[in-house]
C-alpha positions in Angstrom: 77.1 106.2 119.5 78.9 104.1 121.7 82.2 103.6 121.2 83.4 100.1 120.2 86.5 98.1 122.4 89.3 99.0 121.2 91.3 96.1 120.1 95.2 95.6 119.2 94.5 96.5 115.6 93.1 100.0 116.8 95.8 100.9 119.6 98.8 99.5 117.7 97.8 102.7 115.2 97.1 105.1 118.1 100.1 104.6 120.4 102.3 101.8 119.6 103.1 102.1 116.2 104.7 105.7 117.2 105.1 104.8 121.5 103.4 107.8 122.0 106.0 109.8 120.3 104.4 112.7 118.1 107.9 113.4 116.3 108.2 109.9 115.4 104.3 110.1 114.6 104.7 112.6 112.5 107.8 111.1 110.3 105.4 107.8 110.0 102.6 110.0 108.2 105.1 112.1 106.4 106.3 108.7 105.0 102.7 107.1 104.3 101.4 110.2 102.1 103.3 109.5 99.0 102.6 105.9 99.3 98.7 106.7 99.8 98.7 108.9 96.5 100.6 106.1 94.4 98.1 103.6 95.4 95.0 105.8 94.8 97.1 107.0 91.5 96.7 102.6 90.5 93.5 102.3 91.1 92.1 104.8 88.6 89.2 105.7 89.9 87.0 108.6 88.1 84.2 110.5 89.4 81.0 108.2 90.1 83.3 105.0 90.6 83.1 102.5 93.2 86.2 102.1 95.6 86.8 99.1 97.8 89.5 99.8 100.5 90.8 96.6 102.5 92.0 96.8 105.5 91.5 100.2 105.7 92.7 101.2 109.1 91.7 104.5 109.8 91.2 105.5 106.6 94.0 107.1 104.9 93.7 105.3 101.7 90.0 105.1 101.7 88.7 108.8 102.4 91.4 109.6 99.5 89.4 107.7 97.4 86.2 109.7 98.8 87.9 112.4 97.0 88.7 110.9 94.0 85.1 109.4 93.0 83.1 112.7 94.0 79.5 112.7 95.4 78.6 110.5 93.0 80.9 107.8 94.0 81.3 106.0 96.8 83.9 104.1 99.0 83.6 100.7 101.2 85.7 100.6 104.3 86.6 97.2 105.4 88.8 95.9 108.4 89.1 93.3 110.5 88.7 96.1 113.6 85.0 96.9 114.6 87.0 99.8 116.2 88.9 101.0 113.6 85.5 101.0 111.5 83.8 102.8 113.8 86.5 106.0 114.0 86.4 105.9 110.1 82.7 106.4 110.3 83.1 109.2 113.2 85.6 110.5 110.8 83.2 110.5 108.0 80.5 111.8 109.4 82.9 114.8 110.5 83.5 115.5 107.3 79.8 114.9 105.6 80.9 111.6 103.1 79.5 109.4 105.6 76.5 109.3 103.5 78.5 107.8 100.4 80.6 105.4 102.6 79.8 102.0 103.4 81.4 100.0 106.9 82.5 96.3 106.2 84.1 93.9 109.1 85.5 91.5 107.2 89.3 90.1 106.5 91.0 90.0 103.1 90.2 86.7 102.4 87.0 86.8 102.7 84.7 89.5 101.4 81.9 87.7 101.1 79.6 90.7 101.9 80.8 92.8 98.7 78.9 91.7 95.6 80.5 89.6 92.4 81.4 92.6 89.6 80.0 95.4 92.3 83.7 97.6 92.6 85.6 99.8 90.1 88.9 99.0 92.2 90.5 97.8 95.3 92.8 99.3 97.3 95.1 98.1 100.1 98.3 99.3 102.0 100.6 96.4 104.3 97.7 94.0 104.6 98.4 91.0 102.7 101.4 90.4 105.0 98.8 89.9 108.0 96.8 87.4 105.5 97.5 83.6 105.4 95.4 82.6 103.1 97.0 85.3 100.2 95.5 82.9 97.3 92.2 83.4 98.6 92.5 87.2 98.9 93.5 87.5 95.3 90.6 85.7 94.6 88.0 87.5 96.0 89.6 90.9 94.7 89.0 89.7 91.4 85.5 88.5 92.1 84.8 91.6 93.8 86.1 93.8 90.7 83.7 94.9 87.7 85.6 93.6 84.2 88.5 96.7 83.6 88.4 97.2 87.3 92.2 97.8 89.1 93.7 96.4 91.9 96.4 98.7 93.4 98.2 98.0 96.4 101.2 98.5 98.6 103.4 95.5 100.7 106.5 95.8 102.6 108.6 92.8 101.8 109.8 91.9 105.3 112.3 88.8 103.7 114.7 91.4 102.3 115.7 92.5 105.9 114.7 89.6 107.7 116.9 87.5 106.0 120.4 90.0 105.9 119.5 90.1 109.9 120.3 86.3 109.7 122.9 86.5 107.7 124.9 89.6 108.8 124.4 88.6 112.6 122.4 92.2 113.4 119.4 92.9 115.1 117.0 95.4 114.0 120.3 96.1 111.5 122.3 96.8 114.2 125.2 94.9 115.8 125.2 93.4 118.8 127.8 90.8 118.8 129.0 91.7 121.8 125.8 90.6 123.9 124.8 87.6 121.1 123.4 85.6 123.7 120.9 88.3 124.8 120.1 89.3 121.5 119.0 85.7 121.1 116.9 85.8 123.9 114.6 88.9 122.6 114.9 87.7 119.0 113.5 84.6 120.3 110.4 86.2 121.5 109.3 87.6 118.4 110.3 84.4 115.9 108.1 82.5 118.3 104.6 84.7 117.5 105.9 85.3 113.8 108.3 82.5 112.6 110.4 83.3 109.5 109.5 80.4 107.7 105.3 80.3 108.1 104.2 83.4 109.1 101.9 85.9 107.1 104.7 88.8 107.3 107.8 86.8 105.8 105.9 83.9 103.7 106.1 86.0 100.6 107.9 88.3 98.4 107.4 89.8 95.4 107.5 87.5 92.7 104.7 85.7 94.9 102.3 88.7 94.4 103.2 88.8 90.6 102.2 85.1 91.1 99.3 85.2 92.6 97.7 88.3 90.6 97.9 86.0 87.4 96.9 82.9 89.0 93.7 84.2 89.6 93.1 85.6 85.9 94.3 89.3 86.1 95.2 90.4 82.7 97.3 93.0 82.7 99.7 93.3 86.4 102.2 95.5 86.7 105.0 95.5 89.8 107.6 98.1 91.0 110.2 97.1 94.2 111.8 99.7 95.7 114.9 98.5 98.1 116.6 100.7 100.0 119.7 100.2 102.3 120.5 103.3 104.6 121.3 104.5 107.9 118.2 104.7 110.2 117.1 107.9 111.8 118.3 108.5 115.2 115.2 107.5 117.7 114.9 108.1 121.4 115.4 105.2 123.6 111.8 105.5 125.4 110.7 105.4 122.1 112.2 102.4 121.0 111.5 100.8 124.0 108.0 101.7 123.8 107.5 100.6 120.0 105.6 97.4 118.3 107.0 97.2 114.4 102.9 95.5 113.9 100.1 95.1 116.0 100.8 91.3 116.9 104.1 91.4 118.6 105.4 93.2 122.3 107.1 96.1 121.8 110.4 96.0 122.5 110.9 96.8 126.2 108.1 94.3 126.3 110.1 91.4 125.0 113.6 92.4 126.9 111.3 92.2 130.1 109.9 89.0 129.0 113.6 87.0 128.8 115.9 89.4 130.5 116.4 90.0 134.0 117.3 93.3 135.2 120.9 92.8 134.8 121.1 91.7 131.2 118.5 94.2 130.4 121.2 96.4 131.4 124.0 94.7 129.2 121.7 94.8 125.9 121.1 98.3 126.4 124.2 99.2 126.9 125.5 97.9 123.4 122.2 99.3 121.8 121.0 102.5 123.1 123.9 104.3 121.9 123.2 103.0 118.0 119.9 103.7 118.9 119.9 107.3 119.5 123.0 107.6 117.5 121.4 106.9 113.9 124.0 103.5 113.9 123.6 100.3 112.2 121.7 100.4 108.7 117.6 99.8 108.2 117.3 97.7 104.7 113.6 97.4 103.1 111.8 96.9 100.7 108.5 97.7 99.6 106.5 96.3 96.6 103.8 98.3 94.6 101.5 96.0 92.0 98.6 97.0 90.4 96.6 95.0 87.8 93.2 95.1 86.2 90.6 92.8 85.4 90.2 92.1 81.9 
């Protein structure tokens, strides 16, 4: 089989989510496994059922549904990635469910190629903050969904940082006061490919998804926040340099090169690099877990 391109979707997972760091890697997994189970544990799927995973990357949610609905059952995989699709059926088919597992290209707002009432439930995990049209999405979950089927997902609501970055005057939670001109520079770079007010990531938060569930017609919807204010981990510099936070923006060292000449390159990192590496500053998130079911 040949392989597909890979696209930003597909090497955002595979190198700049991490910048090539395995420690950092593994920390990211270590974090996503609990947050898998609790969205498979929503979705209440039994032996025989029907899972529809959305946005399924490469697959962590969707081949722990494989598990969950037996050889009877089966999963759909859909992504906006052709490559992402295609390693999740390599993976599949290293692991003999390929047979039970169906391979969907198609975006969150439009699933037009899943059936009315064909799906027992719907997963997804931190892909309704790439979606614009977040109505629509809801929309076709529930039209995808059999009646008593469960919609379980996972969001990071990006506001609740976002917005104590504004008002605090950090960056990335961490202060650089003392070059606020340069700061501005780099933040500039990424407000202009994600502004705070219209894009996808910050449009939302959770009372929105509560919202949008109901509009839609789900009966019974159900929604946890967690927000957590702590001191980030310490994190090599190369690593941080080398680092996207999604798959649309530059990674860091991308974006200082972009507005930064050598010299103030060298002024930035000066006041950073040592709260980098040092564990400095504070990292405040919050993530958002709903699940509801058709009625």
């Amino acid at each position: 089989m040949t392989a597909a391109p890979e696209d930003r979707w597909a090497t955002w997972l595979a190198r700049r989510r991490h910048g090539d760091d395995p420690d950092l890697l593994r920390r990211t997994l270590e974090y996503l496994a609990p947050v898998r189970d609790r969205v498979i544990a929503g979705a209440h799927l039994e032996d025989g059922a029907t899972a529809l995973d959305v946005g399924c990357g490469d697959g962590l949610i969707a081949f722990a549904a494989c598990d969950e609905v037996g050889e009877s059952g089966s999963v759909i995989f859909s992504d906006v990635s052709e490559s992402l699709l295609q390693r999740c059926r390599e993976l599949a088919s290293e692991a003999g469910v390929v047979e039970r597992c169906r391979f969907v290209l198609a975006r969150a707002s439009d699933l037009t190629a899943i059936g009315d009432s064909s799906v027992d439930a719907v997963t997804l995990r931190s892909v309704l903050v790439y979606e614009s049209d977040k109505a629509a999405a809801f929309g076709e979950f529930h039209r995808v969904l059999r009646r008593g089927g469960w919609l379980s997902l996972f969001e990071p609501i990006n506001r609740f940082g976002a917005d104590a970055d504004v008002e605090h005057g950090r960056f990335f939670g961490r202060d650089l006061s003392a070059v606020a001109d340069l700061a501005a520079k780099v933040r500039a770079v990424y407000e202009a490919i994600q502004p705070r007010d219209t894009d996808p990531m910050l449009d939302f938060d959770e009372r929105d998804l509560v919202r949008l569930a109901e509009d839609v017609g789900f009966a019974e919807v159900h929604l946890q926040l967690n927000a957590d204010i702590e001191s980030p981990e310490p994190i090599a510099w190369e690593t941080f340099l080398n680092t996207s936070g999604n798959p649309r923006i530059p990674t860091f060292g991308e974006a200082m090169d972009q507005v930064l000449t050598a010299g103030e390159a060298a002024q930035l990192t000066a006041q950073l690099r040592p709260q980098v590496e040092g564990g400095l500053g504070d990292r405040r998130s919050a993530v958002a877990y709903l699940t509801a079911r058709r009625s």
